[in-house]
PyMOL Python script that loads the backbone (N, CA, C, O; Angstrom):
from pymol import cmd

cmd.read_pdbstr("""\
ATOM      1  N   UNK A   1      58.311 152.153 -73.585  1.00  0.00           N
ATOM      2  CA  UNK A   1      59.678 152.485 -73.944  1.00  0.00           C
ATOM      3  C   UNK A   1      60.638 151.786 -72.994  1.00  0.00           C
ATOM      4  O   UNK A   1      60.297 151.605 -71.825  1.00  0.00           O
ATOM      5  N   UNK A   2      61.951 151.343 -73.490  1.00  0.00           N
ATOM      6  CA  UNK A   2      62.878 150.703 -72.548  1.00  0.00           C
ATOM      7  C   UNK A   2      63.677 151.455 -72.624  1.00  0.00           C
ATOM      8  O   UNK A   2      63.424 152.355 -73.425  1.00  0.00           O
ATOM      9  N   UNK A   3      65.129 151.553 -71.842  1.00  0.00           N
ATOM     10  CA  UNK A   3      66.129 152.599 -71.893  1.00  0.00           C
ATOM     11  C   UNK A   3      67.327 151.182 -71.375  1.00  0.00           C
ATOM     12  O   UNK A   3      67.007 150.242 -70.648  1.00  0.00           O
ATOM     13  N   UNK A   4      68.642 151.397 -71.971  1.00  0.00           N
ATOM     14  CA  UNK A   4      69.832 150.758 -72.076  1.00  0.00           C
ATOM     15  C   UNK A   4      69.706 150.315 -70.360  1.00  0.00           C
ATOM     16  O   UNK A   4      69.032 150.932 -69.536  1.00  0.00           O
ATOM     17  N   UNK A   5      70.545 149.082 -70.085  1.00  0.00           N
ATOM     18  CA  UNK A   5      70.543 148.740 -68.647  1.00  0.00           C
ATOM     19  C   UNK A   5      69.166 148.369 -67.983  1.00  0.00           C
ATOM     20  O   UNK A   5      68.957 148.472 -66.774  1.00  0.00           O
ATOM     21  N   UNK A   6      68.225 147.913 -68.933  1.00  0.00           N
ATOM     22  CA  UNK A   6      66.983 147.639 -68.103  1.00  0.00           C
ATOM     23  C   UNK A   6      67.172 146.229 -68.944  1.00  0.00           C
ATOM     24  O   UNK A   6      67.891 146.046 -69.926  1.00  0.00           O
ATOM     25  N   UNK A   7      66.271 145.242 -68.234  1.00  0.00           N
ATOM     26  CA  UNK A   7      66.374 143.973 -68.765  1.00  0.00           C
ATOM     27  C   UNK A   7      64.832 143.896 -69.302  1.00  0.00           C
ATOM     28  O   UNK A   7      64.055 143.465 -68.450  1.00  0.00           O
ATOM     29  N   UNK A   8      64.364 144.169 -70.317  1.00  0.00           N
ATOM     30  CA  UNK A   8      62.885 144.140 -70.601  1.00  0.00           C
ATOM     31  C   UNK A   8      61.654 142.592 -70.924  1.00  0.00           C
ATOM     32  O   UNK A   8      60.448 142.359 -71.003  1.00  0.00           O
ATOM     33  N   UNK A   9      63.187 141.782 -71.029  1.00  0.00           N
ATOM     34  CA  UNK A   9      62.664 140.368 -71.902  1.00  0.00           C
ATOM     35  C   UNK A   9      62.900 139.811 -73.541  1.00  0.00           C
ATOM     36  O   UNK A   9      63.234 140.422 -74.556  1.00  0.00           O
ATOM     37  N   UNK A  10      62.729 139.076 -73.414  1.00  0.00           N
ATOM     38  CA  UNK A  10      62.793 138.527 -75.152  1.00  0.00           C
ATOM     39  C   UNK A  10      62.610 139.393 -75.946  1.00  0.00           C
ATOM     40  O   UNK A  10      61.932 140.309 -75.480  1.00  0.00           O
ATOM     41  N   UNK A  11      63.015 139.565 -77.289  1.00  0.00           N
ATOM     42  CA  UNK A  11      62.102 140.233 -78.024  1.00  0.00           C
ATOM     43  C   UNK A  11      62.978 141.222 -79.024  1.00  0.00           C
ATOM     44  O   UNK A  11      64.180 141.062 -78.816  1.00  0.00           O
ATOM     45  N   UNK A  12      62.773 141.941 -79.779  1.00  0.00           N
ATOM     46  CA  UNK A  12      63.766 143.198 -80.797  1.00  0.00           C
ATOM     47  C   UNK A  12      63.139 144.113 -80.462  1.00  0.00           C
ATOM     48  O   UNK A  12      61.910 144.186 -80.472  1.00  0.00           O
ATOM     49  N   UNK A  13      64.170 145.222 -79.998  1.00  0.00           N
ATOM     50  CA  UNK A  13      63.651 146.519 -79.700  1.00  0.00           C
ATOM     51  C   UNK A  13      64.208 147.505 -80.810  1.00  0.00           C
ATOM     52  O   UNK A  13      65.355 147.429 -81.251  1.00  0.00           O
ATOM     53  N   UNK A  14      63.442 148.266 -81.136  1.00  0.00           N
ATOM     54  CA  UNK A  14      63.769 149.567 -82.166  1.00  0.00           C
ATOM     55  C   UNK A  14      64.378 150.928 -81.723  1.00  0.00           C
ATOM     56  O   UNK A  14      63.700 151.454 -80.840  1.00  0.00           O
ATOM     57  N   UNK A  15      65.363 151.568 -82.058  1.00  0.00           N
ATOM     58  CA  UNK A  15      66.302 152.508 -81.759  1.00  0.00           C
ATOM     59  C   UNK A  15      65.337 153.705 -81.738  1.00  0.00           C
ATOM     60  O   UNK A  15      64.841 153.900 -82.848  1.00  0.00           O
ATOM     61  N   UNK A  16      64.900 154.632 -80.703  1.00  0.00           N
ATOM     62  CA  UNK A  16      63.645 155.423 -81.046  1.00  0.00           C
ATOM     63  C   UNK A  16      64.477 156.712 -82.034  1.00  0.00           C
ATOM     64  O   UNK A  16      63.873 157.600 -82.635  1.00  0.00           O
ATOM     65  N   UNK A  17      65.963 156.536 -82.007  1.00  0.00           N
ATOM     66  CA  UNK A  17      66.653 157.778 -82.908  1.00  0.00           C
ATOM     67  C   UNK A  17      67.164 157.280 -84.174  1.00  0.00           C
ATOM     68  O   UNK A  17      67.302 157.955 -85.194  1.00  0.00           O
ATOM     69  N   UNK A  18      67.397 156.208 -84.048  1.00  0.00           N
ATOM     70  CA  UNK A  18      67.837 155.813 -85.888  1.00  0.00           C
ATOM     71  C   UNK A  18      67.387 154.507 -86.138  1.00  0.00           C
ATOM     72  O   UNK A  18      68.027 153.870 -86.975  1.00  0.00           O
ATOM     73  N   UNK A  19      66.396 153.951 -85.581  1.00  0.00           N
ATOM     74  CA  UNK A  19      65.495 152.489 -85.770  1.00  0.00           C
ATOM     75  C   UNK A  19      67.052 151.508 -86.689  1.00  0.00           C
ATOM     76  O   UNK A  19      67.390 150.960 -87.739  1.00  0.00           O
ATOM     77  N   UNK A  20      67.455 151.834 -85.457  1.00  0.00           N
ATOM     78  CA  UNK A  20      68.170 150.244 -85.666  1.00  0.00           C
ATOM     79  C   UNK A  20      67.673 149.223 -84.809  1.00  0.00           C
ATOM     80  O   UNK A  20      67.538 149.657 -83.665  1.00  0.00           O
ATOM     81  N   UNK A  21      67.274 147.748 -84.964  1.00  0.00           N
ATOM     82  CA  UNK A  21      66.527 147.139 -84.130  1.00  0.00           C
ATOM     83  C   UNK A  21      67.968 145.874 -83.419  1.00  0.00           C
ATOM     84  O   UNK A  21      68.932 145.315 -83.942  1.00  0.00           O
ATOM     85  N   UNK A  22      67.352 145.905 -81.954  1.00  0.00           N
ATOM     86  CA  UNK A  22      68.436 145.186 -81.330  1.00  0.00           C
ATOM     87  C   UNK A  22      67.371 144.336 -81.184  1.00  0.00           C
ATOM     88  O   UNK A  22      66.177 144.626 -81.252  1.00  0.00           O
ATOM     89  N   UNK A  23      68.091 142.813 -80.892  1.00  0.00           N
ATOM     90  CA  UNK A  23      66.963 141.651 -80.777  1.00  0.00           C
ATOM     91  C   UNK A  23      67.970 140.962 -79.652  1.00  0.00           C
ATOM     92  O   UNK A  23      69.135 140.582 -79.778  1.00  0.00           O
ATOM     93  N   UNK A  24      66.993 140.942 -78.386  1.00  0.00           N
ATOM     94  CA  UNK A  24      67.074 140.227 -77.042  1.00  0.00           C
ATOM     95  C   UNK A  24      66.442 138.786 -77.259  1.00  0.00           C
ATOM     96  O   UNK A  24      65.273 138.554 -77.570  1.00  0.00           O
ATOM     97  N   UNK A  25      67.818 137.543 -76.949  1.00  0.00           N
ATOM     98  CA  UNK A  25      67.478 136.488 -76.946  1.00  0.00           C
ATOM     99  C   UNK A  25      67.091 135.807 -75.915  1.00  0.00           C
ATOM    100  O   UNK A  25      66.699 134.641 -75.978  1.00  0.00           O
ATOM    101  N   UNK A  26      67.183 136.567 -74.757  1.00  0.00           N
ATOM    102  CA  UNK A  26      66.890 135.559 -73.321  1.00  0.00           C
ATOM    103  C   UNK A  26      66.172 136.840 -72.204  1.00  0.00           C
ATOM    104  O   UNK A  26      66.557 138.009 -72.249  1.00  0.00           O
ATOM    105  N   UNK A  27      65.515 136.543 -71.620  1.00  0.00           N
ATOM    106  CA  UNK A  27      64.627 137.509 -71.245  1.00  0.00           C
ATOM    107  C   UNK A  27      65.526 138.106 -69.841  1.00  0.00           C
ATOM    108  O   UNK A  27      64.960 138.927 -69.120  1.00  0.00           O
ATOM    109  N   UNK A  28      66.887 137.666 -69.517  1.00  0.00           N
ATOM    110  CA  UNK A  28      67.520 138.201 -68.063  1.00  0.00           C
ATOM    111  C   UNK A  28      68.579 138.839 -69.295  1.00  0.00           C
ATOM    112  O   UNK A  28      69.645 138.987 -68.697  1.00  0.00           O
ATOM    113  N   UNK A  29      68.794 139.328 -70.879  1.00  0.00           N
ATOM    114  CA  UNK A  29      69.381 139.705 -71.427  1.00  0.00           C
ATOM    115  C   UNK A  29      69.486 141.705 -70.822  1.00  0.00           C
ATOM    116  O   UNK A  29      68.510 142.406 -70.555  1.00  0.00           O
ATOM    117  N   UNK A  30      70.602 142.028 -70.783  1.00  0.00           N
ATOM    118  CA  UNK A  30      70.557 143.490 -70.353  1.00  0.00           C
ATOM    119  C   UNK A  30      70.361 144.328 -71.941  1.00  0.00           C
ATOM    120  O   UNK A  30      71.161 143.868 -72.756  1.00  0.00           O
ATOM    121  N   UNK A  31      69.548 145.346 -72.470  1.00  0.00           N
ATOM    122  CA  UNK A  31      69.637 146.210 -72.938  1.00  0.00           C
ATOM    123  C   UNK A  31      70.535 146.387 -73.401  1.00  0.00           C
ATOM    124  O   UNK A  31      71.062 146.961 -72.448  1.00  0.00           O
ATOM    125  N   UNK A  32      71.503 146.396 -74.379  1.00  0.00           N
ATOM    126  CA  UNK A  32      72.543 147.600 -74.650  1.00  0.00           C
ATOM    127  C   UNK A  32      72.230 149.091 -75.443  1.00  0.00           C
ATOM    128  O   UNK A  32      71.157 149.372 -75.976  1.00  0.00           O
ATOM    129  N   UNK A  33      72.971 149.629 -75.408  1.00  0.00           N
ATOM    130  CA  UNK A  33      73.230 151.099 -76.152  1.00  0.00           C
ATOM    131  C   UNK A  33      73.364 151.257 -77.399  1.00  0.00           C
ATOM    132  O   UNK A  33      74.292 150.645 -77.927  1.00  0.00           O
ATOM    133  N   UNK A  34      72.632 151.976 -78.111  1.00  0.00           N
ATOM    134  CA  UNK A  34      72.141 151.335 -79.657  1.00  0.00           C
ATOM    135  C   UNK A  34      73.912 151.306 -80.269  1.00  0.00           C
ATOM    136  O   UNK A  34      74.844 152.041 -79.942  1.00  0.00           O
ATOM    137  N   UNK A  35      73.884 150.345 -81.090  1.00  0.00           N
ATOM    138  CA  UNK A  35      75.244 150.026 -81.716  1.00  0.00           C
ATOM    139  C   UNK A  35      75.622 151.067 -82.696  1.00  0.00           C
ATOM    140  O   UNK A  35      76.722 151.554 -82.960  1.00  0.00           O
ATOM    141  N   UNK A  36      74.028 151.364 -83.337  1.00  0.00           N
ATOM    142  CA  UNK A  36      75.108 152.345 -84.270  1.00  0.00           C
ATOM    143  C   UNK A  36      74.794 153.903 -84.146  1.00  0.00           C
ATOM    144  O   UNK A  36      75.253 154.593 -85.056  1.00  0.00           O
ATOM    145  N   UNK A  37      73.997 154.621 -83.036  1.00  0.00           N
ATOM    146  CA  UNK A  37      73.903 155.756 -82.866  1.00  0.00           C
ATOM    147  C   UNK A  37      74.718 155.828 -81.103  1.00  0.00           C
ATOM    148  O   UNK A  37      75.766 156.437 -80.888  1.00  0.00           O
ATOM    149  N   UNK A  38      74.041 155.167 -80.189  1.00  0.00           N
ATOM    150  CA  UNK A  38      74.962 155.014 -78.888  1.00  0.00           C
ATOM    151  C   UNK A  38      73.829 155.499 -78.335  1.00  0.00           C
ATOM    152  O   UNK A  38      73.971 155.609 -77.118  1.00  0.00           O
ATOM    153  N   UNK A  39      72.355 155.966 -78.863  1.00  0.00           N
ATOM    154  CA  UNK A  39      71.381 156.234 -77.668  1.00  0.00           C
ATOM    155  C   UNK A  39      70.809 155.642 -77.121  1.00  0.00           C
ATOM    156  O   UNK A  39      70.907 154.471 -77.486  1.00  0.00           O
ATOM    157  N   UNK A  40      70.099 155.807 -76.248  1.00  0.00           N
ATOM    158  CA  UNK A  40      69.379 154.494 -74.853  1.00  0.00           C
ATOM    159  C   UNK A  40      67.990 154.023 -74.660  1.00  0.00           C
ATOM    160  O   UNK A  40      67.446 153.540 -73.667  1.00  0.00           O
ATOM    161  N   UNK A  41      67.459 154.329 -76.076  1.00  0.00           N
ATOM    162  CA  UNK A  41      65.536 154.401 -75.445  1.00  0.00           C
ATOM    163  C   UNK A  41      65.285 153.852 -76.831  1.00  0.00           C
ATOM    164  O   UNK A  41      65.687 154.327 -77.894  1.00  0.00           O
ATOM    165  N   UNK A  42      64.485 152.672 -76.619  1.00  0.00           N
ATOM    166  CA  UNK A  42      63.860 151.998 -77.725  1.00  0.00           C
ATOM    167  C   UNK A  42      62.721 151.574 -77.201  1.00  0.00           C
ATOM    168  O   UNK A  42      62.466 151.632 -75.998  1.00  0.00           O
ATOM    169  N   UNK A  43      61.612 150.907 -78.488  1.00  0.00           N
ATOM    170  CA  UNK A  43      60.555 151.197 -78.336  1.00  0.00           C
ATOM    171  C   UNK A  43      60.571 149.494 -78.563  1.00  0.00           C
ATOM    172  O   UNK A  43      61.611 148.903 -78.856  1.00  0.00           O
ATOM    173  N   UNK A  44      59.519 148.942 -78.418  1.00  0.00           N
ATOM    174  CA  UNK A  44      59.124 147.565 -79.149  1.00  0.00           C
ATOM    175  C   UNK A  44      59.182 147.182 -80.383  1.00  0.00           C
ATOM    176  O   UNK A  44      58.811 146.051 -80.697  1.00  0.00           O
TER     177      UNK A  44
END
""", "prot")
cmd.dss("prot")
cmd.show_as("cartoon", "prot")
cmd.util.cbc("prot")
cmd.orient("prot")
């Protein structure tokens, strides 16, 4: 699991509360806060 403000790496992470998927293009990319619920913990 990642949480908002962690830099995890490349890759789309899934919203673990409303699977909206954010997709990290550069691996020093920071996390953000899901866009359309505002919670902080996504999964791979």
């Amino acid at each position: 699991m990642s949480t908002t403000g962690e830099k995890p790496g490349k890759g789309t992470y899934v919203c673990k509360n409303c699977s909206t998927a954010v997709t990290l293009d550069d691996a020093t990319d920071t996390l953000p806060p899901c866009p359309k619920c505002s919670k902080t913990e996504f999964r791979p």
